[in-house]
C-alpha positions in Angstrom: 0.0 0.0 0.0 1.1 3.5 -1.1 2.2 5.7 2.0 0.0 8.5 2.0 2.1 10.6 3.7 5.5 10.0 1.9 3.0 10.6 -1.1 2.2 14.2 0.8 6.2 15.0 1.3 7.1 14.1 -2.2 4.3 16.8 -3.5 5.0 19.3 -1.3 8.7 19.1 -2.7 8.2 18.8 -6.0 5.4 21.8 -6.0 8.2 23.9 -3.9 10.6 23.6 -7.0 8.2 24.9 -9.6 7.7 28.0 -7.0 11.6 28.3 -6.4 11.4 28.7 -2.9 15.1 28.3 -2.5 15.5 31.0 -4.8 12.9 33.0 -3.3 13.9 32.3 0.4 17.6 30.9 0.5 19.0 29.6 3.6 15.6 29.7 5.7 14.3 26.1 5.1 10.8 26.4 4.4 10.0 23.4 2.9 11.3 21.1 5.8 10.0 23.2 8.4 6.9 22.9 6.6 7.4 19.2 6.6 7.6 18.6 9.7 4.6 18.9 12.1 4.5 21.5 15.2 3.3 18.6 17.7 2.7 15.1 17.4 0.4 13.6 20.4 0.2 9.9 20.6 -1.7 8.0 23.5 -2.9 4.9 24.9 -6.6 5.0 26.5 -7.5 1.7 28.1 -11.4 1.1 28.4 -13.5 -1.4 30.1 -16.4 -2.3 27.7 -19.8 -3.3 29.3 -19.4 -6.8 29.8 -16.3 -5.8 31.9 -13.3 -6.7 30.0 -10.7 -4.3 29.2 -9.8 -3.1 25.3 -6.8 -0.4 24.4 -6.8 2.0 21.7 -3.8 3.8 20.3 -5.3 7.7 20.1 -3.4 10.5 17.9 -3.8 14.3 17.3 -1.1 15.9 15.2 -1.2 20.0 15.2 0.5 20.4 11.8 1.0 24.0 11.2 -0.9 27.2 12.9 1.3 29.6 10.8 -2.1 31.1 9.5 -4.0 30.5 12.5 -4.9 28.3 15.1 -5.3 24.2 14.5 -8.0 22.5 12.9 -8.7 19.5 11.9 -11.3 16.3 12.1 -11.0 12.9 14.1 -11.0 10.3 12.5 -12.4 6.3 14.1 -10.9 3.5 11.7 -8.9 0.0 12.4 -6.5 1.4 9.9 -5.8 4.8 11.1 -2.3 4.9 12.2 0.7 8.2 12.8 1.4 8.5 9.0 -2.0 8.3 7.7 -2.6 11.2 10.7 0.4 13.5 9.7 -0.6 13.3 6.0 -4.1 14.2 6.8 -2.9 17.0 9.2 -0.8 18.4 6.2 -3.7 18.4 4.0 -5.6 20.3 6.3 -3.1 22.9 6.4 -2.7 23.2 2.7 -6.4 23.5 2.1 -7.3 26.3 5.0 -4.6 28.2 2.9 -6.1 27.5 -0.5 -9.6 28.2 0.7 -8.5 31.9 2.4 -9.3 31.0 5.8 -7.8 31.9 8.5 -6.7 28.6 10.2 -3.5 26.2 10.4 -3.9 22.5 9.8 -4.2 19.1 12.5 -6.0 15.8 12.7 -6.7 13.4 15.3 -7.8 9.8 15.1 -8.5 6.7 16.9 -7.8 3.4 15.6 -10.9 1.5 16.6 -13.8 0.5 14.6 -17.1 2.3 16.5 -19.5 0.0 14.8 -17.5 -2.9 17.3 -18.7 -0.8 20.4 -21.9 0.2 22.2 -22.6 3.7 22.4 -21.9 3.9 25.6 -18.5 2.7 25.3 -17.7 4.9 22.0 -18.7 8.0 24.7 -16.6 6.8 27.2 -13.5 6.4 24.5 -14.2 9.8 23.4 -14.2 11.7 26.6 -11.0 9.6 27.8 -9.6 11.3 24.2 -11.1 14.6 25.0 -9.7 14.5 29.0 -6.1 13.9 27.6 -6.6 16.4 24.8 -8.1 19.4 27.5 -4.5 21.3 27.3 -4.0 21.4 23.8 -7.3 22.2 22.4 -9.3 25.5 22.4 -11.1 27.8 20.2 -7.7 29.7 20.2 -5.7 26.8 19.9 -6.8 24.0 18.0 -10.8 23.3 17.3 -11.5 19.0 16.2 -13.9 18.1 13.7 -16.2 15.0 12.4 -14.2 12.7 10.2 -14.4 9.4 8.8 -16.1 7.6 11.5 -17.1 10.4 13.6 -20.1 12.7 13.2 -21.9 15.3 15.3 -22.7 12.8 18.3 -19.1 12.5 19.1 -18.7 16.2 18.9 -21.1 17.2 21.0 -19.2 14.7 23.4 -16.3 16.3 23.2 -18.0 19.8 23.5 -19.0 18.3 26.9 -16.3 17.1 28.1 -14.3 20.1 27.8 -16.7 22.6 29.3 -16.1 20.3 32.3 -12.6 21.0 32.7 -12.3 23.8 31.4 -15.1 26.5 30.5 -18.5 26.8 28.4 -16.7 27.7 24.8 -19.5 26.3 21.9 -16.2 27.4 19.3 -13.8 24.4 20.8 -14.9 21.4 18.3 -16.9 22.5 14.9 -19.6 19.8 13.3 -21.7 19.8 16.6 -25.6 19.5 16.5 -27.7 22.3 15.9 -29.1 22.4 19.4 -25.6 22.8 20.7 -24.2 25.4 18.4 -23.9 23.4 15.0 -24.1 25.3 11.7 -26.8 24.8 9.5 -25.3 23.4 6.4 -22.7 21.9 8.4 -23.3 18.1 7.9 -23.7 18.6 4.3 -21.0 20.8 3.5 -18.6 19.1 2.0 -20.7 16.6 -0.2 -22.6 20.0 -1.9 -18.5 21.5 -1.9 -17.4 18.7 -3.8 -20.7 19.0 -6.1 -19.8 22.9 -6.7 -16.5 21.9 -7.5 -17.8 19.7 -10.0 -20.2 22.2 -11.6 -17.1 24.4 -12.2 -15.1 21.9 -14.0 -17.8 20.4 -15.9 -17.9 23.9 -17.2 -14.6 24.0 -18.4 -14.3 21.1 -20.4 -18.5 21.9 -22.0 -19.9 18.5 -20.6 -23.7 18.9 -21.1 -26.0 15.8 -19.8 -23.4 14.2 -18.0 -23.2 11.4 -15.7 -21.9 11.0 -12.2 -20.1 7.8 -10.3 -20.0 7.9 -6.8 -17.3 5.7 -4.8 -18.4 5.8 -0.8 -21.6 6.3 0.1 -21.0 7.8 4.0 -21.5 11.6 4.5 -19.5 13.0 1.8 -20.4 10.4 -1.0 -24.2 9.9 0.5 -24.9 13.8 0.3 -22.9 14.5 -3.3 -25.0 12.4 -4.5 -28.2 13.6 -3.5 -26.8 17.3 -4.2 -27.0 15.9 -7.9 -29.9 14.6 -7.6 -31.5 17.4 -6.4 -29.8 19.2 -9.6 -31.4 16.7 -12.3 -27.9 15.0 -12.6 -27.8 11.2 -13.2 -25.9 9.5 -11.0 -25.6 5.9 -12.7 -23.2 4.4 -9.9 -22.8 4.3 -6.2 -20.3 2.1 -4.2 -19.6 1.2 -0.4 -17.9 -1.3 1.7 -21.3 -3.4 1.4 -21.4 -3.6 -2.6 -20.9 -1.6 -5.6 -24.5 -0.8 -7.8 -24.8 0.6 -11.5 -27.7 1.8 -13.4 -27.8 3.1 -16.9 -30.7 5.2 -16.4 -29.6 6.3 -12.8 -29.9 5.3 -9.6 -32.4 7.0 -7.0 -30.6 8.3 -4.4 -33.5 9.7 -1.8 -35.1 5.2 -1.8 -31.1 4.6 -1.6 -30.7 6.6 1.6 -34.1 4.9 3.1 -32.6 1.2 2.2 -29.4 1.9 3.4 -30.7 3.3 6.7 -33.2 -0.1 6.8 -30.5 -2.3 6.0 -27.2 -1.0 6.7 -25.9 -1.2 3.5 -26.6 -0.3 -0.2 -26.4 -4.4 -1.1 -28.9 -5.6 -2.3 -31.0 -2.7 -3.1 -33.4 -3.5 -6.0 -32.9 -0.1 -8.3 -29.7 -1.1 -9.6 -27.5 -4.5 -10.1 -24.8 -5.2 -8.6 -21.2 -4.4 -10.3 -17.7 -5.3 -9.2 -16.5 -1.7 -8.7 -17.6 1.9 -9.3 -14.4 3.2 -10.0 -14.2 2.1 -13.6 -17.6 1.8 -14.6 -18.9 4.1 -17.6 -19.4 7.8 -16.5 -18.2 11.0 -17.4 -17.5 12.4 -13.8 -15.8 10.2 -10.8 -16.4 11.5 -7.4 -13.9 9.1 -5.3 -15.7 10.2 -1.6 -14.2 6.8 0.4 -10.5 6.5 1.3 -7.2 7.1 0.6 -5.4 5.2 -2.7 -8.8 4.4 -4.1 -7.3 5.3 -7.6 -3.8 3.4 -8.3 -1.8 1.9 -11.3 -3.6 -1.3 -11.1 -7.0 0.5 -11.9 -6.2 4.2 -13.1 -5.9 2.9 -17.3 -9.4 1.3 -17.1 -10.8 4.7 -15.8 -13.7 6.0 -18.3 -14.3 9.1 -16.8 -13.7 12.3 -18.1 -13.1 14.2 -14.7 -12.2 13.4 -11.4 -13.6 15.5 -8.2 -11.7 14.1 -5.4 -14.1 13.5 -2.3 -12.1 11.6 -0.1 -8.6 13.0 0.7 -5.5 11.5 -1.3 -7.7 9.1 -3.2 -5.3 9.0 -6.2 -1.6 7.6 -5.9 1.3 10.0 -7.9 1.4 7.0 -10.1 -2.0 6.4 -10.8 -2.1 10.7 -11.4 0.7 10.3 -13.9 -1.7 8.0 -15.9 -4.4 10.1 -16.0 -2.4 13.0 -16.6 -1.5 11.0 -19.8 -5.0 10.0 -20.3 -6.0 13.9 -20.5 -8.3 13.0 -17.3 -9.1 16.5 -15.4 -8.6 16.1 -12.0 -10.0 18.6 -9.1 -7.6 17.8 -6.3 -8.9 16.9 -2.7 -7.7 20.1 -1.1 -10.0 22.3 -3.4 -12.9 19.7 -4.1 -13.8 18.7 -0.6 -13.2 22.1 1.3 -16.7 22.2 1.8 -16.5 21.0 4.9 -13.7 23.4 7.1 -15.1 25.7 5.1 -18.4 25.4 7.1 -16.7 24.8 10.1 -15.1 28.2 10.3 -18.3 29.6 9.4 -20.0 27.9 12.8 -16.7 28.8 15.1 -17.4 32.1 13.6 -21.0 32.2 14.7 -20.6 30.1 17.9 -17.6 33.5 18.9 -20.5 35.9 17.2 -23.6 34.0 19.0 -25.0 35.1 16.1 -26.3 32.1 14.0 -26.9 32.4 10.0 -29.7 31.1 7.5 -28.8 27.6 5.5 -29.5 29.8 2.5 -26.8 32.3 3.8 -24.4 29.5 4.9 -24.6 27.8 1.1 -24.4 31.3 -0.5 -20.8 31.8 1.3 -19.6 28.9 0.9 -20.3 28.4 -3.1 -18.8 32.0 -3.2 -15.5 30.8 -1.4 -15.0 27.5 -3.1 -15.7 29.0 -6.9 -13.0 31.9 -6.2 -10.6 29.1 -5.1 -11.5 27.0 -8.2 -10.9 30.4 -10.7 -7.6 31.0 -8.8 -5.9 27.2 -9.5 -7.6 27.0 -13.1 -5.8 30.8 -13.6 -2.6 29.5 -12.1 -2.6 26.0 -13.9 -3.0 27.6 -17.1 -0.6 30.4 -16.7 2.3 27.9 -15.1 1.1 24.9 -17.4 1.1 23.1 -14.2 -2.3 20.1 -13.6 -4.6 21.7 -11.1 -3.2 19.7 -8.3 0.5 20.9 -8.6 -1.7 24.7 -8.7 -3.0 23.8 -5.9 -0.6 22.9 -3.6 1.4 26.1 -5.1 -0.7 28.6 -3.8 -1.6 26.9 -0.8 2.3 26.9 0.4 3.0 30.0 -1.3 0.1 31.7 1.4 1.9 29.5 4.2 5.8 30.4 3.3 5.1 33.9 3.1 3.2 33.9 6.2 6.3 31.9 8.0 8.7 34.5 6.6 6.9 37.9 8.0 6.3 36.2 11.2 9.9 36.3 11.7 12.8 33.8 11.4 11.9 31.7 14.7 
């Protein structure tokens, strides 16, 4: 399996070159201080389940960069998540809170544990155990967690509690909460409508009319992408998750997909589409990869059919597998634009929880199509003017903002 964050590192290098940073900045090592992350916390918390036995789970937050303000980042619950998979995700975070203009750093923080083996009373008590050992080094100054893969507004509303325990009433120290608590409208859908917007944008560039859309991952993002097309009149002919993969010439309905899936679990079985052996490389003219990382790889990227790539998930495509679709003339929006949705929304509820003053879902959608299409324009404008793929754009100005910041903040 690809490392994603050796993946991350080579990028970052090779992106630094085309900006000639050594030129630009000799002597002051930008690139390996960016490299390297601020703080890297790494715990054990021990819990006794129900029946009284005793599990351990290895717990991570890593605090990437705060050179454009503080922390953020979501927390992620998976078997595979492990201290690379965590610093990769943490860089991302900073590289897309630069790209999108907002006015945080980058982090992430994860849990290796699968929730769906616990009872919900034993997820809580993991989460506050992760919250109590996290109390000094988050804050709505500091460092503000998220949802992530695994995660969703119940465990942040957890977190919001267990904090104001120790420490004081602040609604601004985790983002993605419930509504009743100081959630955003807009929140929970954010990023599968940013990754949608994204899409409308590039589908404009290359004059795709009547086009059709294949979904890989049907959990928040993929789930509400989907349904964002749907609600546009855009067929989405194929939808894939760890239960099965389903295809449908003449489209699939999303809203009685949603119902079976809640009924059932899973989107197997369900009797508006047969079943297929993967989404990825099914015929479509958009691919929105929304699961995990190295979806896309050398082993699959030639048999892609898709015209262009929106990328969901975070580092779904390998640099090998992008080097063939480069070849391919596939257009690729890169995860750090296409699925900013979501800290973009979350900045806009720390924003209101600091303001107590709590915005329309018409107002909250209005700002954040705004943001994301001014991003888009920026790394079309800079991958045509540099002849660079959007991706390399991307990460360009997104270290560009975060060098520049390093240097006027002073040499230490």
């Amino acid at each position: 399996m690809s490392n994603v964050f050796e993946n991350a590192v080579k990028l970052v290098r090779e992106t630094s070159q085309i900006l000639e940073v050594e030129r630009r900045y000799p002597g002051k090592q930008l690139v390996e201080r960016f490299i390297v992350p601020d703080k890297v916390i790494m715990f054990r918390a021990t819990l006794q389940k129900d029946d009284g036995t005793m599990d351990c789970f290895l717990c991570y937050r890593v605090q990437h960069c705060d050179m454009l303000g503080p922390y953020k980042g979501g927390i992620r619950f998976h078997p595979q998540v492990d201290l690379d998979e965590v610093k990769a995700l943490s860089l991302w975070m900073t590289l897309k809170t630069a790209l999108v203009e907002i006015p945080f750093g980058g982090a992430k923080g994860g849990i290796s544990v699968d929730p769906a083996s616990l009872t919900v009373s034993e997820l809580e008590r993991l989460v506050r155990k992760y919250t109590h050992r996290l109390v000094n080094d988050i804050s709505p100054n500091i460092d503000i967690p998220a949802p992530d893969m695994g995660t969703s507004s119940r465990e942040m509303a957890w977190i919001y509690d267990e904090y104001r325990k120790h420490r004081e009433v602040a609604r601004a120290v985790v983002t993605g909460k419930p509504v009743e608590i100081g959630g955003s409208l807009g929140r929970k859908e954010a990023t599968g409508r940013g990754v949608v917007c994204a899409m409308m944008e590039a589908v404009k560039d290359l004059h795709l009319t009547d086009f059709t859309v294949s979904v890989q991952g049907f959990g928040n993002v993929g789930s509400h992408a989907a349904l964002d097309c749907e609600a546009r009149g855009i067929k989405v002919v194929a939808i894939g998750d760890v239960t099965g993969n389903l295809y449908s010439a003449n489209g699939i309905n999303i809203s009685d997909l949603v119902k079976f899936r809640e009924r059932t679990g899973g989107i197997k079985g369900f009797p508006g589409a047969e079943a297929v052996a993967d989404v990825l490389t099914c015929k479509c003219d958009v691919l929105l990869p929304c699961a995990i990382e190295n979806a896309i790889r050398v082993d699959n990227a030639e048999r892609i059919q898709a015209k262009l790539i929106v990328e969901g998930a975070n580092g779904p495509t390998t640099p090998e597998a992008d080097a063939i679709l480069k070849r391919k003339g596939v257009l690729v929006v890169p995860d750090i634009l296409a699925n900013a949705g979501g800290v973009i929304v979350s900045y806009f509820e720390w924003v209101q929880n600091r303001e107590g003053f709590y915005w329309e879902e018409e107002e909250v959608n209005q700002r954040l199509f705004q943001r994301l299409q001014k991003a888009y324009r920026r790394v079309r404008e800079f991958a045509e003017e540099k002849k660079v793929t959007p991706r390399q754009a991307a990460y360009c100005l997104a270290l560009d903002k975060v060098f520049r910041a390093t240097v006027a903040r002073g040499v230490q």
